[in-house]
N, CA, C and O atoms as CSV, one atom per row, in Angstrom:
chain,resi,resn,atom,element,x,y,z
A,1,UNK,N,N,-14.277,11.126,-2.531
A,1,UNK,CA,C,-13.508,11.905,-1.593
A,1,UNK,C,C,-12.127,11.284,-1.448
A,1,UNK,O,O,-12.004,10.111,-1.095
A,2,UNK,N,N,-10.860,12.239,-1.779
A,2,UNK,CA,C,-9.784,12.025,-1.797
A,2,UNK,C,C,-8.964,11.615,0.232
A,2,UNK,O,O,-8.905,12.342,1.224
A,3,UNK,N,N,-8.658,10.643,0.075
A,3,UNK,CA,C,-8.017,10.221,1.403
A,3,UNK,C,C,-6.297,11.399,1.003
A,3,UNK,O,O,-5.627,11.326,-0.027
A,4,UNK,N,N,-6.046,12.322,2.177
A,4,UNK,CA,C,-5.063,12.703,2.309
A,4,UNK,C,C,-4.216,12.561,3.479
A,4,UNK,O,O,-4.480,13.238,4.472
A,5,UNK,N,N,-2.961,11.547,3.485
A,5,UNK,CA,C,-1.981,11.604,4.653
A,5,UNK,C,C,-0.559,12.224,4.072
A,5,UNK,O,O,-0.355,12.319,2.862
A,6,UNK,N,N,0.271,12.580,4.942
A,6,UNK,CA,C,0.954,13.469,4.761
A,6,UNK,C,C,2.191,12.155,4.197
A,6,UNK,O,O,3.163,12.469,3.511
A,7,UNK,N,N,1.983,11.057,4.529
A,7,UNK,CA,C,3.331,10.393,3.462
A,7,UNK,C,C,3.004,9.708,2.787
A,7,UNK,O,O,3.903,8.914,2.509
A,8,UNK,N,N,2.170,9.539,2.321
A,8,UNK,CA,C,1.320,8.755,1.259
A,8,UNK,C,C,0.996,9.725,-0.004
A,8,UNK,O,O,0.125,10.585,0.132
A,9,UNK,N,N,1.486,9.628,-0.866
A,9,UNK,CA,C,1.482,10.414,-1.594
A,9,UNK,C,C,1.315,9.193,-3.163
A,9,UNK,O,O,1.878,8.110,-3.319
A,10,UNK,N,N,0.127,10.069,-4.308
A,10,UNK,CA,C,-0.329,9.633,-5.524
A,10,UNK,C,C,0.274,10.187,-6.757
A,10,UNK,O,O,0.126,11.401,-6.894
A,11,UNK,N,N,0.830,9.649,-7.551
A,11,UNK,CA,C,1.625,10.433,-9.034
A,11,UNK,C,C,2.024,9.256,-9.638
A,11,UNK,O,O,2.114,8.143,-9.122
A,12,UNK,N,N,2.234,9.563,-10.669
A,12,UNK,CA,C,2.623,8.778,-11.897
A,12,UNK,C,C,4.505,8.391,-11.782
A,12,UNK,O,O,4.893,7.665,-12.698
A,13,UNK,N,N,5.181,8.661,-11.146
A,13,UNK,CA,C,6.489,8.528,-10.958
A,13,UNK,C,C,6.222,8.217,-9.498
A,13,UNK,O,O,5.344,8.674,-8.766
A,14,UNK,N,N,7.607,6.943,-9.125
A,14,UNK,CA,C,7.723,6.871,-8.015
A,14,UNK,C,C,9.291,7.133,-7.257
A,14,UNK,O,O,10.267,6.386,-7.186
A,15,UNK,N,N,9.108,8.248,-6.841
A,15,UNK,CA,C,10.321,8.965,-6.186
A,15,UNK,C,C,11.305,7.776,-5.398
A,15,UNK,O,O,10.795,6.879,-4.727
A,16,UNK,N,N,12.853,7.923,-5.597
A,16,UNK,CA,C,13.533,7.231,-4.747
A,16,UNK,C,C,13.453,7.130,-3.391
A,16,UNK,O,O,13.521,8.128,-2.673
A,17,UNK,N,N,13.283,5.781,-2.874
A,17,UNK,CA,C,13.173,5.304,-1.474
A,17,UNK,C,C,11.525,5.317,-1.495
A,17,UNK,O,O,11.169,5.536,-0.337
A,18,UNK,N,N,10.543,5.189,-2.235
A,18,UNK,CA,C,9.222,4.874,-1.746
A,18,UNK,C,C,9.216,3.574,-3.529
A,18,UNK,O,O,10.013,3.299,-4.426
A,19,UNK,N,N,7.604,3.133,-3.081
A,19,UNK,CA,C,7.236,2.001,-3.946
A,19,UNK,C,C,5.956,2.502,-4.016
A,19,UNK,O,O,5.586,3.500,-3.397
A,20,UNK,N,N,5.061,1.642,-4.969
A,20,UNK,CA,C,3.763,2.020,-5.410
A,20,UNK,C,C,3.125,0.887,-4.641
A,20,UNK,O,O,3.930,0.076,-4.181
A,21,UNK,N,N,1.970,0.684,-4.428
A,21,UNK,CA,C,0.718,-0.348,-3.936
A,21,UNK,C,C,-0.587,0.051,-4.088
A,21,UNK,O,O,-1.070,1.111,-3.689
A,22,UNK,N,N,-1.293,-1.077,-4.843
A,22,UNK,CA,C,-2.897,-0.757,-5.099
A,22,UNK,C,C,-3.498,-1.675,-3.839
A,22,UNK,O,O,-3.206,-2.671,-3.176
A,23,UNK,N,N,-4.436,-0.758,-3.950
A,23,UNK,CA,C,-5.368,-0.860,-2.548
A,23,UNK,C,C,-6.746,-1.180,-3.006
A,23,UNK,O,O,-7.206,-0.682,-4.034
A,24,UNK,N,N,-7.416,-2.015,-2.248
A,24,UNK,CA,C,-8.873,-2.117,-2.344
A,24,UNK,C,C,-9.558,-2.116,-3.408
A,24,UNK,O,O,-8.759,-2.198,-4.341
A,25,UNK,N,N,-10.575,-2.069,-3.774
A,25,UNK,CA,C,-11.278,-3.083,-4.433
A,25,UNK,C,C,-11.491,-2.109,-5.816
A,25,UNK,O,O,-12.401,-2.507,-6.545
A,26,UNK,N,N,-10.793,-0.918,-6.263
A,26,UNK,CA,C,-10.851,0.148,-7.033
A,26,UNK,C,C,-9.436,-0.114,-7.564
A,26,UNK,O,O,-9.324,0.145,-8.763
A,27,UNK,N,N,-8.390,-0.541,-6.991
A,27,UNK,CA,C,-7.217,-0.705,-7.148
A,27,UNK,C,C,-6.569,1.361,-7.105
A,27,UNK,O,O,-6.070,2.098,-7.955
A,28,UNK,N,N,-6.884,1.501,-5.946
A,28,UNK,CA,C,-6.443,2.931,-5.920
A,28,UNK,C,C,-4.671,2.889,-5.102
A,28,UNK,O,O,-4.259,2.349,-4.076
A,29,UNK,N,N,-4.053,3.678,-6.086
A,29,UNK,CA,C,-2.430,3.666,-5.768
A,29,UNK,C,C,-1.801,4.527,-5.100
A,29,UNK,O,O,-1.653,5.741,-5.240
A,30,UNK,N,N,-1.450,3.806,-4.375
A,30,UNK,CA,C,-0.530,4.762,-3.321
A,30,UNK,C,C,0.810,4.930,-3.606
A,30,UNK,O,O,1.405,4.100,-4.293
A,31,UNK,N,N,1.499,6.171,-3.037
A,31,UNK,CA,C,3.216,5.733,-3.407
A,31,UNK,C,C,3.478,5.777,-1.576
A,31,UNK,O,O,2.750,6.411,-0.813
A,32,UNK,N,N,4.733,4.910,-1.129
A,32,UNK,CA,C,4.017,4.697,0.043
A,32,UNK,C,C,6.570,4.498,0.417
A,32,UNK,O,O,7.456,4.070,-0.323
A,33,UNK,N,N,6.597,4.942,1.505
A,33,UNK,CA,C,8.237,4.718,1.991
A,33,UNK,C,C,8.578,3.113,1.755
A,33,UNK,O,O,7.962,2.058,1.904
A,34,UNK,N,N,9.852,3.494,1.322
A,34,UNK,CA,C,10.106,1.927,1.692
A,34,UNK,C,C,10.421,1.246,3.207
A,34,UNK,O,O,10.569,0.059,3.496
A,35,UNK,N,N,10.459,2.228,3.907
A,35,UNK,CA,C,10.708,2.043,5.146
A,35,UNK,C,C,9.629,1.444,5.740
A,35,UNK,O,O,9.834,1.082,6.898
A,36,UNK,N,N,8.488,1.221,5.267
A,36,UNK,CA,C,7.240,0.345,6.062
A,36,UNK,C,C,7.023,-0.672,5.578
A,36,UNK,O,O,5.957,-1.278,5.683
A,37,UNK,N,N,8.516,-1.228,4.639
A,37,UNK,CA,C,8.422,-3.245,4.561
A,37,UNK,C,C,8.856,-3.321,5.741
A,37,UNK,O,O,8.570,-4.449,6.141
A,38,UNK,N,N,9.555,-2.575,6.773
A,38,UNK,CA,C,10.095,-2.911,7.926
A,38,UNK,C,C,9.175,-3.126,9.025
A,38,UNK,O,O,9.632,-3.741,9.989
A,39,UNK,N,N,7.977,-2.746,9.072
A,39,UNK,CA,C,7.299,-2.449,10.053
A,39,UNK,C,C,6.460,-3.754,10.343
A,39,UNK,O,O,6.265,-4.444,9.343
A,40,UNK,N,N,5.756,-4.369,11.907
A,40,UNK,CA,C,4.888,-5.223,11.594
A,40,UNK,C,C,3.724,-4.947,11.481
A,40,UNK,O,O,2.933,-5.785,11.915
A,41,UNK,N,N,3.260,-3.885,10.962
A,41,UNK,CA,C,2.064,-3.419,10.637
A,41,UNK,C,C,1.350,-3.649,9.168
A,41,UNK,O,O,0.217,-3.898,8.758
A,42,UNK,N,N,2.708,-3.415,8.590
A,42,UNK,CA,C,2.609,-2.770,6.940
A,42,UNK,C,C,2.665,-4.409,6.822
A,42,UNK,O,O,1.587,-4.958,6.593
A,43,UNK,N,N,4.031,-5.376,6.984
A,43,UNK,CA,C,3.851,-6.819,7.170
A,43,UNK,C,C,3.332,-7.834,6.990
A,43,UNK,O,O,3.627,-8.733,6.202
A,44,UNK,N,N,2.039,-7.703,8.144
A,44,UNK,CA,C,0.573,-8.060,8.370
A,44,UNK,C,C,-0.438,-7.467,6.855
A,44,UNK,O,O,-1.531,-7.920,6.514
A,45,UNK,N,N,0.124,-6.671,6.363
A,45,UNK,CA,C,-0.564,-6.209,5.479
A,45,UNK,C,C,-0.169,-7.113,3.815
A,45,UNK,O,O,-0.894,-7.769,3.068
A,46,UNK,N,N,1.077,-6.804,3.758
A,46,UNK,CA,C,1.530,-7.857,3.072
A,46,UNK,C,C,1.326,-9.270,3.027
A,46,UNK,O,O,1.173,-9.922,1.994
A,47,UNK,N,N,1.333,-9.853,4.559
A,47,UNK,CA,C,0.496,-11.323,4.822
A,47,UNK,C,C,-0.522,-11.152,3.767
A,47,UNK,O,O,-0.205,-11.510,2.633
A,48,UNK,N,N,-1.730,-10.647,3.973
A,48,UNK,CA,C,-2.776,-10.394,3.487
A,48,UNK,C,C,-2.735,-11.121,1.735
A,48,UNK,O,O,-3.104,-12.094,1.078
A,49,UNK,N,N,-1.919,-9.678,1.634
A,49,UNK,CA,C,-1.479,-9.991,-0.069
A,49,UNK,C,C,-1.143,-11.381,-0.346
A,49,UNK,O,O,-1.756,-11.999,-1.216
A,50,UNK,N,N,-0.081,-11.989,0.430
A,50,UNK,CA,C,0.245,-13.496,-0.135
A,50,UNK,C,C,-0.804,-14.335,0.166
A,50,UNK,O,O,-0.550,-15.421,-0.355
A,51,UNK,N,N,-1.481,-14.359,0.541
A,51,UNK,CA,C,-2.524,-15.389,0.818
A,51,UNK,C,C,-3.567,-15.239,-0.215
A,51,UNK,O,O,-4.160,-16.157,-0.782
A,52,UNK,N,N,-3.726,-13.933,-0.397
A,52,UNK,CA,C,-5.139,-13.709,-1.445
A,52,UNK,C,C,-4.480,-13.977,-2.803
A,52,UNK,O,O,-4.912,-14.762,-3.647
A,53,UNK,N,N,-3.410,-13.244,-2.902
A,53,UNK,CA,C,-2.660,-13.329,-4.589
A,53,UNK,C,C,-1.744,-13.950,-4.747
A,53,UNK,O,O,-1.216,-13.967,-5.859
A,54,UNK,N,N,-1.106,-14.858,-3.434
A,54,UNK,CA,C,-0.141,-15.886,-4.069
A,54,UNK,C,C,1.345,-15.547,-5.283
A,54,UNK,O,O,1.990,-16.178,-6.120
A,55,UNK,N,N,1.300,-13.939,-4.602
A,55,UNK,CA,C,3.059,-13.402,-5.394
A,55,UNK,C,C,2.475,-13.346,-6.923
A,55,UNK,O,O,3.324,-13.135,-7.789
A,56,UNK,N,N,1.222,-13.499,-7.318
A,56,UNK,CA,C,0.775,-13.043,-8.543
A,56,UNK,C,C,-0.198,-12.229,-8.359
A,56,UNK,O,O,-1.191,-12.311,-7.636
A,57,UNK,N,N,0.453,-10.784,-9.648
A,57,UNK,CA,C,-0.538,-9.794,-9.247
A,57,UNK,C,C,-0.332,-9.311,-10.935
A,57,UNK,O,O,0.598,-8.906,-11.632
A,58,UNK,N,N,-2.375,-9.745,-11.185
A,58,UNK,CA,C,-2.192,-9.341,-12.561
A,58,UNK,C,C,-2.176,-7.842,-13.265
A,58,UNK,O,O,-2.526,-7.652,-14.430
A,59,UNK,N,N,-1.826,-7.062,-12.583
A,59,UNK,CA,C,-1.866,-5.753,-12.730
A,59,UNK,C,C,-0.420,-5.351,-13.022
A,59,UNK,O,O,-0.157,-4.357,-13.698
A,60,UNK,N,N,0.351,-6.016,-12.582
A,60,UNK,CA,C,1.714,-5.433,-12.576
A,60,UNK,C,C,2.139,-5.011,-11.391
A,60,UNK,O,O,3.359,-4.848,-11.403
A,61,UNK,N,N,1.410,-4.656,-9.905
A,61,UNK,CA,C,1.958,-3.998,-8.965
A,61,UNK,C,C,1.846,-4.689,-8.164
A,61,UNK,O,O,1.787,-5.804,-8.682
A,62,UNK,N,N,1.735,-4.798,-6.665
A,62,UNK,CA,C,1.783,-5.121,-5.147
A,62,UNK,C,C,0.228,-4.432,-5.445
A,62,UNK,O,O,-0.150,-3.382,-5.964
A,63,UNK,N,N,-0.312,-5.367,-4.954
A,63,UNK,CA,C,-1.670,-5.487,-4.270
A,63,UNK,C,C,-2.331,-5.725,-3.128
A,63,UNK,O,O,-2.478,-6.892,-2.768
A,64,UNK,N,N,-2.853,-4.638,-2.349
A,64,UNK,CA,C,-2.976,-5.019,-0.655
A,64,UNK,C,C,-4.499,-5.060,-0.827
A,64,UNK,O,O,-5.249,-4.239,-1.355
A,65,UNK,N,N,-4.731,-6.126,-0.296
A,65,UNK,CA,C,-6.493,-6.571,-0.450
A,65,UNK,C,C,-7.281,-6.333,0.743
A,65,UNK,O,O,-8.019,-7.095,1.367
A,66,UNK,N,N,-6.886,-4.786,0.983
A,66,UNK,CA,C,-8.084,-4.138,2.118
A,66,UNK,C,C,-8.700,-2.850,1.945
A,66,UNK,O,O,-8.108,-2.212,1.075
A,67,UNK,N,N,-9.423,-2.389,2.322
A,67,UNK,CA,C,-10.504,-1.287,2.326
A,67,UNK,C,C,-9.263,0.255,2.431
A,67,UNK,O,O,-8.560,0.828,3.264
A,68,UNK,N,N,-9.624,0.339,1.038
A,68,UNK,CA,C,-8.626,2.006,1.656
A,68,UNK,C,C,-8.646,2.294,2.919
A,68,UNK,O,O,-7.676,2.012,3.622
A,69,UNK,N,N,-9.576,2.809,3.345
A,69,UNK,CA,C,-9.576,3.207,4.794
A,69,UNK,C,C,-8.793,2.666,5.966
A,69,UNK,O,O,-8.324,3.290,6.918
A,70,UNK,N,N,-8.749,1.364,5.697
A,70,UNK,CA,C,-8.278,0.792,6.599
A,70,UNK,C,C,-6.756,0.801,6.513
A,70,UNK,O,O,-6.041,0.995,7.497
A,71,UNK,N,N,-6.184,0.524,4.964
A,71,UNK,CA,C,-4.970,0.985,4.736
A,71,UNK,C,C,-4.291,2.377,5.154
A,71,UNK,O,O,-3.163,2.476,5.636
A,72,UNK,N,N,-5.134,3.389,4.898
A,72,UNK,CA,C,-5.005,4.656,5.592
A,72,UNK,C,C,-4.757,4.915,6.635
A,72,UNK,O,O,-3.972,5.830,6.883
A,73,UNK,N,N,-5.413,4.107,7.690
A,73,UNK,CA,C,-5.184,4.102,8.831
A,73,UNK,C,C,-4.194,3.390,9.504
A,73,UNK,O,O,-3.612,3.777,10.518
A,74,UNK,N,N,-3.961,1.992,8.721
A,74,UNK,CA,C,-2.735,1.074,9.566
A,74,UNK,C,C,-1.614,2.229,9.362
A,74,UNK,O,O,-0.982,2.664,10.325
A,75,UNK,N,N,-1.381,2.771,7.821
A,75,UNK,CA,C,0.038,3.461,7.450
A,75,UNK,C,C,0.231,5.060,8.125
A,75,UNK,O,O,1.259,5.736,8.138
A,76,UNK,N,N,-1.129,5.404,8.673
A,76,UNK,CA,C,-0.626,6.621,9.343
A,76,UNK,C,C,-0.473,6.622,10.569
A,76,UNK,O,O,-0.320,7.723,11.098
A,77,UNK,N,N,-0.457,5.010,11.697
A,77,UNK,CA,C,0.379,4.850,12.350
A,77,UNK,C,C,2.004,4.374,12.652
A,77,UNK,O,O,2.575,4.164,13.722
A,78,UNK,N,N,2.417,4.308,11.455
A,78,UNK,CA,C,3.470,3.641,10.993
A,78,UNK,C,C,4.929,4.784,11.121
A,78,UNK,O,O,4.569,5.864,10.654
A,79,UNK,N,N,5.910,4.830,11.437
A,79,UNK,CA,C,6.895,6.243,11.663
A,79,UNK,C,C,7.834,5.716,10.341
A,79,UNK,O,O,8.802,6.379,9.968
């Protein structure tokens, strides 16, 4: 079952002013604003990342090491 929020958006190109991030334990990709490196939500989320992957991510992308769902939910409180 496909998670749908209205700014989170999935495609093979990533449109100007957003970035890509794999999520959870499927490595499922989001394209996601750049406007939520600003936030301390998204942040905290990033914490996450440096601690688990240490700025190495063998995939090639930003890797957030939490439960889709939960990602879903921090970013659709996020403006």
């Amino acid at each position: 079952m496909a998670i749908r929020l209205p700014r989170i958006i999935s495609s093979k190109k990533v449109p100007k002013g957003y970035f890509a991030v794999y999520v959870g334990e499927n490595q499922k990709r989001f394209v996601i604003p750049v406007s939520f490196l600003n936030q301390p939500l998204f942040q905290d989320l990033l914490g996450m990342s440096e601690e688990e992957f240490r700025h190495t991510y063998p995939t090639g992308g930003l890797r957030i090491p939490c439960n889709e769902d939960i990602f879903a939910d921090v970013t659709s409180r996020l403006n």
